[in-house]
C-alpha positions in Angstrom: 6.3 20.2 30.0 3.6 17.7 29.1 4.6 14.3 28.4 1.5 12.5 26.2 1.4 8.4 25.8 2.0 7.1 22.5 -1.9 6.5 20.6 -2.1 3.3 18.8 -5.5 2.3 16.6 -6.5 -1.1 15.4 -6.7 1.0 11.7 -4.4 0.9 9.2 -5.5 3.6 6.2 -3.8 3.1 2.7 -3.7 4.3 -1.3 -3.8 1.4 -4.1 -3.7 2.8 -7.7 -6.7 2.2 -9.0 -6.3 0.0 -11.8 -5.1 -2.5 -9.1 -8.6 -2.4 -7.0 -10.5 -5.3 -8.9 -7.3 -7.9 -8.5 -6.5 -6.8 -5.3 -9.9 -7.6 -3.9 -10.0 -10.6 -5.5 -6.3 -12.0 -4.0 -7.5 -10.6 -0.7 -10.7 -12.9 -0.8 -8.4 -15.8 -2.1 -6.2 -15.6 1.0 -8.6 -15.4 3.5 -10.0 -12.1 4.3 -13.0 -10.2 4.3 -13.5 -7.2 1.6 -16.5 -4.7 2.3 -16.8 -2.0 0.0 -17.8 1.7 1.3 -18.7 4.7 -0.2 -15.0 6.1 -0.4 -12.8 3.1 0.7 -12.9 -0.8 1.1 -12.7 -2.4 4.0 -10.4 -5.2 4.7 -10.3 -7.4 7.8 -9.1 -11.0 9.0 -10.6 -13.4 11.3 -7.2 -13.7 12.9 -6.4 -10.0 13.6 -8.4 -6.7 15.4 -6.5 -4.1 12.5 -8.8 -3.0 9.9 -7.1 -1.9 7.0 -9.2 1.1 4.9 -7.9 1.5 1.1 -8.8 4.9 0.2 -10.8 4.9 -3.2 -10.7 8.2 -3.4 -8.6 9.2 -6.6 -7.5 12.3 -4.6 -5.6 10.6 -2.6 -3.4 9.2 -5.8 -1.2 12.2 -4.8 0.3 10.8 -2.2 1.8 7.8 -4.0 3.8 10.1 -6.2 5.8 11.7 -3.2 5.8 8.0 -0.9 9.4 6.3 -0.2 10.4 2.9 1.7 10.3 3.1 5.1 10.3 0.6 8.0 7.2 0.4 10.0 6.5 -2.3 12.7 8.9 -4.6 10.8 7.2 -4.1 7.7 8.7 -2.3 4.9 6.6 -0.1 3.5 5.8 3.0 1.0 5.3 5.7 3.5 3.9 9.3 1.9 5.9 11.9 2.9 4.5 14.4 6.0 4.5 17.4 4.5 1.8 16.2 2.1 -0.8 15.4 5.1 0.1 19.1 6.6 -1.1 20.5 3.1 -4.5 19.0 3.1 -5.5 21.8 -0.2 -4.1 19.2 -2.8 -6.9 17.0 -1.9 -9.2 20.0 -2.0 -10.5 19.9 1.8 -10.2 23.3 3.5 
């Protein structure tokens, strides 16, 4: 039996529907935080907090919004995509 410590990251890695991107960078800016843009994500971070949150621009990834449901996490309440979707990595076409 092997017992294994939790693994906890400073990352946080979310979907936004796209039409959203524009206005949601924009509110982000308003309240405070710091908006870089990459390649296939923007980057969001906060002088008062280590967590980097990555929004996946990817339009792949839209997928997973259609299958997500309310969960708790950390005291949050969040839309959480189901697991069976990240074991099936073929929908978003990476072998």
């Amino acid at each position: 039996m092997h017992i294994v410590s939790p693994i906890v990251t400073l990352d946080f890695d979310c979907v936004v529907a796209v039409e959203n991107f524009n206005e949601l960078r924009k509110k982000l800016k308003e309240l405070g935080f710091k908006v870089k843009k990459h390649p296939h994500t923007i980057e969001v971070t906060s002088p008062d907090s280590d967590i980097k949150i990555h929004i996946q621009t990817d339009e792949r990834y839209l997928e997973f919004i259609k299958s997500a449901s309310k969960k708790q996490v950390m005291g949050y309440t969040l839309w959480v995509a189901k697991k069976r979707r990240f074991a099936s990595w073929q929908n978003l076409g990476i072998s």
